[in-house]
C-alpha positions as CSV (number, residue, x, y, z in Angstrom):
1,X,0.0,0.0,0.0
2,X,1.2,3.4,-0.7
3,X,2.0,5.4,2.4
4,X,0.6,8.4,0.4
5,X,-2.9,7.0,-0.6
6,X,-4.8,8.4,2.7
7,X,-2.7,12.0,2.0
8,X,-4.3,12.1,-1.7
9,X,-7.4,10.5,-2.7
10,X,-7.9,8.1,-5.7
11,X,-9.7,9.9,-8.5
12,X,-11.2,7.5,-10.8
13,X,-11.5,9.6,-13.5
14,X,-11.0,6.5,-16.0
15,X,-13.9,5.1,-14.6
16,X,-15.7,8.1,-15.3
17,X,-14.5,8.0,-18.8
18,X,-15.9,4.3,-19.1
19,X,-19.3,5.2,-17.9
20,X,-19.2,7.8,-20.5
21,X,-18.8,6.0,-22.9
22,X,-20.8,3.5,-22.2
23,X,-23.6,6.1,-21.7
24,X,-23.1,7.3,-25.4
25,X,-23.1,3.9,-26.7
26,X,-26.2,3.1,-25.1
27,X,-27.9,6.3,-26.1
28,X,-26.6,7.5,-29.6
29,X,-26.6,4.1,-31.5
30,X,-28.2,5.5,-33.8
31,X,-25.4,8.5,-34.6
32,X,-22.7,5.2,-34.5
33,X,-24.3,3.1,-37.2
34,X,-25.0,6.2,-39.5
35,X,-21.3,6.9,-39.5
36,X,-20.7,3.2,-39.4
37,X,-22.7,2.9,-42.3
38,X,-21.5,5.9,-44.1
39,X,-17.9,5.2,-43.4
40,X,-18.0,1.8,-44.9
41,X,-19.8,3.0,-47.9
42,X,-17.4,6.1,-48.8
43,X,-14.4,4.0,-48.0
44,X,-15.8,1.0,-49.9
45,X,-16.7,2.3,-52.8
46,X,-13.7,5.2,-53.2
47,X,-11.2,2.2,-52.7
48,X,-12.9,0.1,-55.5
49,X,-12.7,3.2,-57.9
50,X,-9.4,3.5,-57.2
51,X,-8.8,-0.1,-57.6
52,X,-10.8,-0.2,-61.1
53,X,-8.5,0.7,-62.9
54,X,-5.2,-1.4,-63.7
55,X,-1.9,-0.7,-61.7
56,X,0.2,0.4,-65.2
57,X,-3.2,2.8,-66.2
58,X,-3.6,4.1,-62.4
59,X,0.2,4.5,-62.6
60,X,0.8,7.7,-65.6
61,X,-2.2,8.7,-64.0
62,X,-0.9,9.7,-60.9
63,X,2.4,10.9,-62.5
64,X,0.2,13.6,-64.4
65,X,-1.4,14.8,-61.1
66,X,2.2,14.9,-59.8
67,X,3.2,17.0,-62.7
68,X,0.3,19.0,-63.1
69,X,0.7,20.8,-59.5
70,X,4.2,20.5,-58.7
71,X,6.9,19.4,-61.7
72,X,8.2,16.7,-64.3
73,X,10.4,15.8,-62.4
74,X,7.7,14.6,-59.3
75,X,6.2,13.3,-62.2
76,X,9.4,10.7,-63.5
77,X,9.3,10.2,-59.7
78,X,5.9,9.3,-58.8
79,X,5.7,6.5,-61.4
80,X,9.1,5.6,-60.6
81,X,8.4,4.7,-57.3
82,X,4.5,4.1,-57.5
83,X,6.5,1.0,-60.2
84,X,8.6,-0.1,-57.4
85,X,5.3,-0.3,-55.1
86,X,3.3,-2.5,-57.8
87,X,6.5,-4.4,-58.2
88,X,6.8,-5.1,-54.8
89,X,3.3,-6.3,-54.7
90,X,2.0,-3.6,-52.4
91,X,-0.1,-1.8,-54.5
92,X,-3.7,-3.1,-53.8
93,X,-2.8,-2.4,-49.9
94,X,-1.5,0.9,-50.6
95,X,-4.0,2.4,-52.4
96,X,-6.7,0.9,-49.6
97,X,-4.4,3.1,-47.5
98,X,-5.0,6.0,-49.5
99,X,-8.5,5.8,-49.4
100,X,-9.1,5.8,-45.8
101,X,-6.4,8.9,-45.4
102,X,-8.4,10.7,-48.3
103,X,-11.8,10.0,-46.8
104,X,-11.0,10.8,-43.3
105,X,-8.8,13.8,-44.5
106,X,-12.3,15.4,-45.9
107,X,-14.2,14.9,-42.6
108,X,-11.2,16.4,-40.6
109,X,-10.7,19.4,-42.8
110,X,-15.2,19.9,-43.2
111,X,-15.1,19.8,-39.2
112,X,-12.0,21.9,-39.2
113,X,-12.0,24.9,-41.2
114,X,-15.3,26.3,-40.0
115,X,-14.1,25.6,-36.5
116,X,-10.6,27.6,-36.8
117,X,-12.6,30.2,-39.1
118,X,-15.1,30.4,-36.3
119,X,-12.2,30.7,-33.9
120,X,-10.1,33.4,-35.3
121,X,-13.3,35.6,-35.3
122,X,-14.2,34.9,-31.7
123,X,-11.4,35.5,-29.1
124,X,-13.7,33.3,-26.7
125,X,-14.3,29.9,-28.9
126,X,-10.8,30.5,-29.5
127,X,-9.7,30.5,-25.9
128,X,-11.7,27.3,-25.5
129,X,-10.8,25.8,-28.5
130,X,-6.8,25.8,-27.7
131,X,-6.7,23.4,-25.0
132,X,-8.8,20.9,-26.6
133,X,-6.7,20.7,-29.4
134,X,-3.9,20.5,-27.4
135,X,-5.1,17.9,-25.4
136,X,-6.5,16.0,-28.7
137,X,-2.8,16.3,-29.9
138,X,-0.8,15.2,-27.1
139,X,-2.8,12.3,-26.3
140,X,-1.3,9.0,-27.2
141,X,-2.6,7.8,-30.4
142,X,-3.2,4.5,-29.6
143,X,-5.7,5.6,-26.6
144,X,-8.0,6.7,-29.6
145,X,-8.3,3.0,-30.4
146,X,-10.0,2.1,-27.4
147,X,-13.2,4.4,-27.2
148,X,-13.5,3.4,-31.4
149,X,-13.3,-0.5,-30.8
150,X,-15.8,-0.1,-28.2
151,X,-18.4,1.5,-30.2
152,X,-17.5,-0.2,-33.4
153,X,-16.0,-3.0,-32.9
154,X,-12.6,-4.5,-34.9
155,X,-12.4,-3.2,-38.5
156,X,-12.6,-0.4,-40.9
157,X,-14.9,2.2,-38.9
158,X,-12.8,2.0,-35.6
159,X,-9.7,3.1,-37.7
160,X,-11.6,6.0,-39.3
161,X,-13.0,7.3,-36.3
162,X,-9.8,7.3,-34.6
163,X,-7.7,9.0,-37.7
164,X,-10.7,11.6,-38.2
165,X,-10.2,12.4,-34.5
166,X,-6.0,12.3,-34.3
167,X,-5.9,14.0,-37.4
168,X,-8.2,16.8,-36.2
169,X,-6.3,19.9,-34.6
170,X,-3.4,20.9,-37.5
171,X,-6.6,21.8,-39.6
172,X,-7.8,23.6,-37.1
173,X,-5.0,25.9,-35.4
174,X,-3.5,26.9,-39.1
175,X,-7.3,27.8,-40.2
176,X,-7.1,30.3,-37.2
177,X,-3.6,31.3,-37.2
178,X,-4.3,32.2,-41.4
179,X,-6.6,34.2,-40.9
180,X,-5.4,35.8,-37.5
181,X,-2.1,36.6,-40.0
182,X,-4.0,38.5,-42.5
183,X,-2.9,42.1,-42.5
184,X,-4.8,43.9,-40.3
185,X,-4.9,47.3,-42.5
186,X,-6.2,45.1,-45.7
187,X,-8.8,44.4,-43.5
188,X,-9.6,47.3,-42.8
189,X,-9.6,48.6,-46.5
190,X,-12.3,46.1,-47.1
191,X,-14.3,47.4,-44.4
192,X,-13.9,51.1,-45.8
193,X,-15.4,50.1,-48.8
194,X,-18.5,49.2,-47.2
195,X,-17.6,45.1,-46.9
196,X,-19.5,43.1,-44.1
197,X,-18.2,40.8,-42.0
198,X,-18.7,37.7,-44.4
199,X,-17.5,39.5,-47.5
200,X,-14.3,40.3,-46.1
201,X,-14.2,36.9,-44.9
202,X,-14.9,35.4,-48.0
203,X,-13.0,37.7,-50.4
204,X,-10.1,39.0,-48.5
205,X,-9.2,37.1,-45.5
206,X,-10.1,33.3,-47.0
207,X,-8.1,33.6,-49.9
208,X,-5.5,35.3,-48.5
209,X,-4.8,31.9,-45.5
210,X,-5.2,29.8,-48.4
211,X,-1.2,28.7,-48.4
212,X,-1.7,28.6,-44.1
213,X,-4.6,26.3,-44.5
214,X,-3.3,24.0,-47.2
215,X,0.1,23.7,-44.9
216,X,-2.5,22.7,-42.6
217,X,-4.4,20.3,-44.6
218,X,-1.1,18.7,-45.5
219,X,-0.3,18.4,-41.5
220,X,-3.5,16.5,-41.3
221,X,-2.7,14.3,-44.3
222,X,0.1,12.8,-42.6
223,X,-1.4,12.4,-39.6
224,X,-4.1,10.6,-40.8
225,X,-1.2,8.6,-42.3
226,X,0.3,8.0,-39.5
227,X,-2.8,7.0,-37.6
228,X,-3.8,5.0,-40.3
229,X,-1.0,2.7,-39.9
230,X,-1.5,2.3,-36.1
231,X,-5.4,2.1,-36.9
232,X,-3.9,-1.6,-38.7
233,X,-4.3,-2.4,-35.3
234,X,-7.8,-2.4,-35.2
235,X,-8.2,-4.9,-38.2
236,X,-8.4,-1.9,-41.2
237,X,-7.9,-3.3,-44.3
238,X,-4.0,-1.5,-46.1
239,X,-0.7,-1.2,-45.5
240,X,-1.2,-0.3,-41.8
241,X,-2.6,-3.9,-41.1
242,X,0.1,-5.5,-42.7
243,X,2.9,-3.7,-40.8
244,X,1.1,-5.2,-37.5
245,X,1.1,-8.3,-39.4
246,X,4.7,-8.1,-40.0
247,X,5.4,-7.0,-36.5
248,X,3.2,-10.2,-34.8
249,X,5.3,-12.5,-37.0
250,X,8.5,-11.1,-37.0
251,X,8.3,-10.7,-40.8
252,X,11.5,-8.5,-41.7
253,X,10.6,-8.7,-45.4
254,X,7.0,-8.3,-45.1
255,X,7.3,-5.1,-42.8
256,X,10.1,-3.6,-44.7
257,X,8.1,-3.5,-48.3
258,X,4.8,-2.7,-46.7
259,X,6.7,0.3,-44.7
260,X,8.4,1.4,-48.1
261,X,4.4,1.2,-49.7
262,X,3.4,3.4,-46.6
263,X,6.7,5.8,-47.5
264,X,5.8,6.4,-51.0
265,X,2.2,7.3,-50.5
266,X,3.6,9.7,-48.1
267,X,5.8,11.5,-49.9
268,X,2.8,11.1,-53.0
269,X,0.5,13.1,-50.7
270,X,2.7,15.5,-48.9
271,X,4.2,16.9,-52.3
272,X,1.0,17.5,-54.3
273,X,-1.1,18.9,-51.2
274,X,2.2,21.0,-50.5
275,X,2.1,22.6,-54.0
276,X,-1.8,23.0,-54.0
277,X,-0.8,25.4,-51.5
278,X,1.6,27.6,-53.3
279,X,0.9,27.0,-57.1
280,X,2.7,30.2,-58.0
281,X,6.6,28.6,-56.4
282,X,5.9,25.9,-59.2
283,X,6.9,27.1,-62.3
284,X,7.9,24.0,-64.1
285,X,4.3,22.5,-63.4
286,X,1.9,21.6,-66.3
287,X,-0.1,24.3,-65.0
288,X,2.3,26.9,-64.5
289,X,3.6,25.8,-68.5
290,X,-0.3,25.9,-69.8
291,X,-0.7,29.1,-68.6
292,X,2.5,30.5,-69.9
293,X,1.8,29.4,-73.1
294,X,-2.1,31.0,-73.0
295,X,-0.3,34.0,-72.1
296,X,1.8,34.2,-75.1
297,X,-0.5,33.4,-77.3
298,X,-2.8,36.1,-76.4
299,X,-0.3,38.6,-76.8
């Protein structure tokens, strides 16, 4: 017995947390099979899109996209190493991967925009925003496995639910701080000219976070990454559940290919959602080249 139990009480605040959650699974099962059933359906379906077409089709495909926003040279690499996935038979897991980051990067970033944008407009939500984030960030990713399993059970939805949730606060601190950093006296120009409150927002302070936001939808992406690979854990179908495959069994082989499939959808993502954000940098993109060569022709 610990000398200092009678000194300081026991707090069973886990025990509160159970009865919690066992009050919400008991009261909103409703909510937890719409999502369930919504999950399974976007997730489903996107993955068998993406899985329609070939590997060598899917393949230039993706190199294009890489090109389009960023450069040739993303391009050459994007099929060379999307290649060295298919070759290492990887590709059916990773683009299941990519699926569930996509999906639950939309329902992070449609929760998370209007909450930062509603934030940097109200000192208040703001001040009571901050510490949930930060407590939603520092908490240890696997925790968010256990409420999810509980309500869901093993499988895809537990995963989802726990990346939408892990993946959640980048969107929304670098929606605030983008708009919090737009200048002040362009602001107030707006306002001189007889703008409201939403016209500013939408035409001046909006466009102006866009770079800040997409750094911040980018944050979220590899979160959701990240958490999608612990989220394996929980039986979701991708490269994630292999990995805890590979880990169970020791397999070097299997965990360092599945790993490398995990890597190059990684760097896929985090280079295209990165150049979304600052088309202008890119000047060697197939956008940046289309629209050189619209302006010369007009002139």
């Amino acid at each position: 017995m610990n000398p200092e139990d009678g000194l300081v009480p026991r707090i069973p605040i886990g025990d509160w947390a159970e009865s919690g959650i066992d009050w919400l699974k008991a009261n909103l099962a409703w909510l937890f099979d719409a999502f369930r059933w919504l999950m399974e359906f976007l997730v489903g379906n996107f993955t068998e899109a993406l899985l329609f077409l070939p590997a060598l089709v899917m393949i230039p495909l993706l190199a294009l996209i890489a090109w389009a926003v960023r450069s040739w040279r993303m391009g050459v690499g994007t099929l060379v190493m999307m290649l060295v996935v298919v070759a290492m038979d990887q590709w059916t897991p990773m683009l299941q991967t990519m699926a569930l980051v996509i999906v639950a990067t939309l329902f992070a970033v449609i929760i998370a925009v209007p909450l930062g944008i509603l934030a940097a407009m109200n000192s208040t939500v703001s001040a009571i925003v901050k510490p949930v984030m930060d407590f939603m960030q520092t908490m240890p990713a696997f925790v968010y496995l256990i409420p999810a399993v509980t309500f869901f059970s093993i499988g895809l939805v537990p995963g989802m639910f726990s990346t939408i949730i892990f993946a959640l606060p980048p969107g929304v601190r670098m929606t605030e701080l983008g708009i919090r950093q737009v200048d002040s006296e362009t602001v107030e120009a707006g306002e001189s000219f007889g703008a409201n409150r939403g016209q500013i927002l939408r035409g001046i302070q909006l466009p102006l976070a866009i770079p800040t936001i997409m750094a911040g939808v980018n944050q979220v992406i590899m979160l959701a990454l990240s958490m999608a690979v612990i989220a394996g854990m929980a039986g979701t179908e991708g490269s994630g559940k292999l990995v805890v495959q590979a880990i169970s069994t020791l397999d070097l082989p299997l965990g360092v290919e599945a790993g490398l499939g995990v890597v190059v959808l990684a760097v896929f993502l985090d280079r295209v959602t990165a150049a979304l954000g600052n088309p202008g940098d890119y000047k060697s993109s197939l956008t940046a080249l289309v629209r050189r060569r619209r302006a010369a022709s007009r002139t």
